[in-house]
N, C-alpha and C positions, 0 to 999 in steps of 0.2 A: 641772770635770766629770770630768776621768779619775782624781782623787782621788776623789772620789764611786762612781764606778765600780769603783772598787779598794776603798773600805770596804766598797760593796755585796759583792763577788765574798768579798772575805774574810768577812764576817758569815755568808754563805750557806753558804760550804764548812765553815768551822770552825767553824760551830755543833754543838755535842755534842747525840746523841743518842740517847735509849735505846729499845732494839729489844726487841719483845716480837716472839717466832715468832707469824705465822700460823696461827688453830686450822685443824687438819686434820679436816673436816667427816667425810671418810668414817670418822673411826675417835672420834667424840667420842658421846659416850653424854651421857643427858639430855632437859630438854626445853628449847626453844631460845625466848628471850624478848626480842620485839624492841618490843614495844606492848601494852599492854592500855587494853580499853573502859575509859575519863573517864567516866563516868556522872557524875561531879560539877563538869562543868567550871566550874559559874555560879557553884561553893559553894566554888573551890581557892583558898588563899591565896596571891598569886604575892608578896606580899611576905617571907614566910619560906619560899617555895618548898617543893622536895619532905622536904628533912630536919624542916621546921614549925618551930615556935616554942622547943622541947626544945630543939632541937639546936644552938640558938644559941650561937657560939663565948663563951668567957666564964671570967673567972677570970684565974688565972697561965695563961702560958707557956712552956716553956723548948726550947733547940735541942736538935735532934736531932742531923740530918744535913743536907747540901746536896742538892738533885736537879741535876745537868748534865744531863738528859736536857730534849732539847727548844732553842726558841730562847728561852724568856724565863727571866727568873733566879729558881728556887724553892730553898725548903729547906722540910724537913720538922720539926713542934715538935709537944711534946707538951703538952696541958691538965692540969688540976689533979687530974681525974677519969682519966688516963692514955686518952685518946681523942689519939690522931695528926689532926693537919692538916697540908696538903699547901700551903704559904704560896708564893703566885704575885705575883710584882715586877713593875710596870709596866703598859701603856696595855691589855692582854688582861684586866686585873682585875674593869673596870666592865663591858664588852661578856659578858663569858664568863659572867656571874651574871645578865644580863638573860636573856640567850639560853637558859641553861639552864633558867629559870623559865617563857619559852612552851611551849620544849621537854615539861616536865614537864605543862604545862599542856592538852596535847592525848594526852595516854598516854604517848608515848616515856620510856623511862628515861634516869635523867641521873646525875649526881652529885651530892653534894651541898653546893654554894658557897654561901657568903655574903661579900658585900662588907665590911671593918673598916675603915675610917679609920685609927685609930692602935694597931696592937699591939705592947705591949712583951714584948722575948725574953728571958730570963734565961740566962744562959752563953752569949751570941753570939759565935760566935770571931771574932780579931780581923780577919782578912780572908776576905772570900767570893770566890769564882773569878770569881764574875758576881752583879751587883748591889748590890755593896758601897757606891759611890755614893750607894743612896738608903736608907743605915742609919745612925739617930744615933750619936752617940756612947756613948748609956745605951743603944745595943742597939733602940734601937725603931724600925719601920717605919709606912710609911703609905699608904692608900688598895692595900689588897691584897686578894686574893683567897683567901679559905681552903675548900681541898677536903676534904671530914671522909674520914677512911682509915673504910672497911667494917669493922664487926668481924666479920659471920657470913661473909663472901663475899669469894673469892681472884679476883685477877686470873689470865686462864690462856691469853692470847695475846691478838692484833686479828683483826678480821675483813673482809675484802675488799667494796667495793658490786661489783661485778661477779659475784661468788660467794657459794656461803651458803645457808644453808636460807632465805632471805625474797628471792632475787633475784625480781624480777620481781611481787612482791605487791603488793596495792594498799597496804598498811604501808611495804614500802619507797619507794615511789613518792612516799607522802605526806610522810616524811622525806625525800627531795629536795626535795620543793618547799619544807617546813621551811627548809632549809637556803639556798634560793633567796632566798626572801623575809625571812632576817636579814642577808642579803650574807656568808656564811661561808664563804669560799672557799679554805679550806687545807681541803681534805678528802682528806687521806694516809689512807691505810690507815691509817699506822701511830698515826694519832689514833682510830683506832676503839677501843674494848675491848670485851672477853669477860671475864666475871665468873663465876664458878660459888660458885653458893650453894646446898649440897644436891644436890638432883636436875635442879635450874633453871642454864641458861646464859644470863646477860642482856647482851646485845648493847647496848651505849653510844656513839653518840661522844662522846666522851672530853674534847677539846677544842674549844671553843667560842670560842674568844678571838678568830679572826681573823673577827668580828661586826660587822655596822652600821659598816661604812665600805666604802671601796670593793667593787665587784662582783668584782674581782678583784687580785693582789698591783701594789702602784704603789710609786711612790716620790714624797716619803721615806715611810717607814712607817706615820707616824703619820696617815697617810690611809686608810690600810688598814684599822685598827680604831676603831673606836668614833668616828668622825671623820661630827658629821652633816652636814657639805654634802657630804662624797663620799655620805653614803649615800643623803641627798634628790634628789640629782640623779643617781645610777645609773637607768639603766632595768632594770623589776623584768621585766615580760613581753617575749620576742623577735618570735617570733612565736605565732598562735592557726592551730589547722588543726579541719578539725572533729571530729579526734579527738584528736590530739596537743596538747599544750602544749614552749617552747620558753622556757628562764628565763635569764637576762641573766649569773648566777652560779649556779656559776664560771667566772669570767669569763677569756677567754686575760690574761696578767700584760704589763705595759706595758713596749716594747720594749727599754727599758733592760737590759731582765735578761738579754739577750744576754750581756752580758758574763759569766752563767755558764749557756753552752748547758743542760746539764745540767738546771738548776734550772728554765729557762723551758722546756724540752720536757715535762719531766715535768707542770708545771703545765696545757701544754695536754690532754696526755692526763687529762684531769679534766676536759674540756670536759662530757662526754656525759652524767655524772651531771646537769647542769641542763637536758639536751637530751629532745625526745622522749616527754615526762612524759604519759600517759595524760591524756586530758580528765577522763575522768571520777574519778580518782584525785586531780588538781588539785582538782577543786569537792569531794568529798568532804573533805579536809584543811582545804579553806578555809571548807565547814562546819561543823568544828569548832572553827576558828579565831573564828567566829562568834558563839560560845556565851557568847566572851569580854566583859566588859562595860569602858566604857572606865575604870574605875576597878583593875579588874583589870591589863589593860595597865599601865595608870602607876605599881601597885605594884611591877613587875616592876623598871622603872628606877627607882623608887624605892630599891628594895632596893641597885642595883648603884650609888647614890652619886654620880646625875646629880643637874645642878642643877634648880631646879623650872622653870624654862628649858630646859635638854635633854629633861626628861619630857616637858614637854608636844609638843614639836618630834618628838624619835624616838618617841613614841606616834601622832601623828599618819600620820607616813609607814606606820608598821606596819597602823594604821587602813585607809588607804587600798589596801592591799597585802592583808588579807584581801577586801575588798569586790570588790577586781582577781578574786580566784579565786572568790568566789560567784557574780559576773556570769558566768563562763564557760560 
C-alpha cells in the first residue's frame, strides 16, 4: 500500500503540464460561442462525429513533436495532406471520442477525435518521455485517439465554470449536467479551451477522457475512465428539490489521495459544478438528449472502438441517464 501511495503521489505531482493563461473576459473583443441550436439532432452522425466522414484520419503519417502537457502520453504527427493530429496514448482514447460525440450531439462544440486501432508513424524517434511502452518497434501505435489540429482557428487561453460571459445560463448549466451524466470528473480549468476563429470565440472543454467510469478520481486509474462497472454502478442523481438538481459527478476523489493533499483539495473544490443545477435547465438538456435515437447512441461508442458488448452495456446506462432528466 505505501508503495502504491508513493507511485500515486509521484504520478500526480510530476505529471507535466501545459498551461494556457486564463482569457481575460474584460478586455477580449468578439463574440463568445459556447452552444448553438442542433436543429438536426435525429439527422447527426455520431459515428463520424462533428469533423464527419471527410475528416477521417487516413493515409501516411509522420512525427512531429511530443506533447508533455497533460497526464496521458501524446505526440503530435502530420498526415499526407499536411493536416496535424494531436495522437493521445492510453485508456482516455475510447472514453474521450465517445464523449465528445454526445457532446457535439446536443450543440456544445468539441473537437475533433476519432478513435484508430493501428497507426503507423514514420520517423518515430527512438524514445518518447511518456508512452514509449506502447510503441512497436516499425514506429506504430494502437487503439488511440487522434485530435485533428484547427486550421482556420487559434487556441488563445481556458476559460473558468465559475466566470465567463455564459456563468450562470441555462447553456452552461446544461453542460454541467453533460458533464454529470458521462461521469467526467477532471474538470480543471485548465481542460477548458478558447478558440478564436475570426470574430468568434468558441468555448471547448477540451478534455474529455476522464469519461464513463467512475463518478469521481479512484484508484487504480483504470477505473476512473471508461471502466463500465464503475460507471453502471455510480449514482447519476443526488438529490431532486423542486427546483434544484444535485448530480453525483464530480464526485469528491477517494481518500487515498490524501496522500497528495494538494490534488485531493483541489478536486473537492469541483464539487459545486455537479451541485445545485437548475431543474428546469436539467429537463431542458435532457430534452435534447432525447431526440437521440438508440442507434445514434451506439454509433458514438462505436466510433470510440468498444466491443459490441461494451456498446450495448454503456449505451444502456447513458439511456437510462437521459430518461433520469426527462422525468424531472
Amino acid at each position: 500500500m505505501l508503495i502504491a501511495l508513493s507511485a500515486l503521489s509521484f504520478s500526480t505531482s510530476g505529471a507535466a503540464t501545459k498551461k494556457l493563461r486564463a482569457l481575460d473576459e474584460g478586455t477580449a473583443s468578439g463574440i463568445a460561442l459556447l452552444w448553438r441550436d442542433p436543429t438536426d439532432i435525429a439527422a447527426r452522425d455520431l459515428f463520424y462525429g462533428q469533423g464527419g466522414k471527410n475528416h477521417v484520419p487516413h493515409g501516411v503519417f509522420t512525427f512531429v513533436k511530443e506533447d508533455r502537457g497533460g497526464t496521458s502520453p501524446k505526440f503530435v504527427v502530420r498526415d499526407q495532406d499536411g493536416v496535424k493530429w494531436k495522437v493521445k496514448i492510453g485508456i482516455e482514447a475510447r472514453p474521450e471520442t465517445a464523449a465528445s460525440r454526445l457532446a457535439w450531439a446536443v450543440g456544445y462544440y468539441t473537437d475533433e477525435d476519432y478513435f484508430v486501432r493501428d497507426l503507423p508513424v514514420l520517423e518515430m524517434p527512438a524514445g518518447l518521455h511518456r508512452g514509449q511502452n506502447a510503441v512497436d518497434p516499425d514506429g506504430s501505435v494502437h487503439n488511440v485517439r487522434l485530435e485533428r489540429e484547427p486550421v482556420t482557428e487559434r487556441r488563445i487561453g481556458h476559460w473558468r465554470w465559475r466566470q465567463g460571459p455564459f456563468a450562470g445560463t441555462r447553456e452552461m448549466n446544461g453542460l454541467r449536467v453533460l458533464m454529470a451524466l458521462i461521469n467526467n470528473w477532471d474538470l480543471k480549468d485548465e481542460n477548458n479551451a478558447i478558440y478564436q476563429e475570426g470574430a468568434e470565440r468558441v468555448y471547448v472543454v477540451s478534455d474529455l477522457g476522464a469519461s464513463f467510469g467512475s463518478a469521481g478520481r479512484s484508484w487504480p486509474g483504470d477505473k476512473a475512465k471508461g471502466n463500465f462497472d464503475s460507471y453502471s454502478h455510480s449514482k447519476f442523481i443526488r438529490k431532486i428539490t423542486s427546483d434544484f438538481v444535485d448530480f453525483q459527478a464530480p464526485a469528491r476523489p477517494m481518500f487515498v489521495l490524501l496522500v497528495n493533499p494538494k490534488e485531493y483539495f483541489s478536486r473537492i473544490r469541483l464539487e459545486w459544478i455537479g451541485r445545485h443545477v437548475p431543474r428546469d435547465d436539467a429537463r431542458w438538456v435532457g430534452g435534447l438528449l432525447s431526440h437521440l435515437s438508440p442507434r445514434q447512441i451506439r454509433d458514438a461508442f462505436r466510433a470510440a472502438g468498444y466491443s459490441p458488448q461494451d456498446v450495448e452495456r454503456f449505451s444502456g446506462v447513458v439511456e437510462d441517464r437521459i430518461a433520469a432528466l426527462t422525468d424531472l
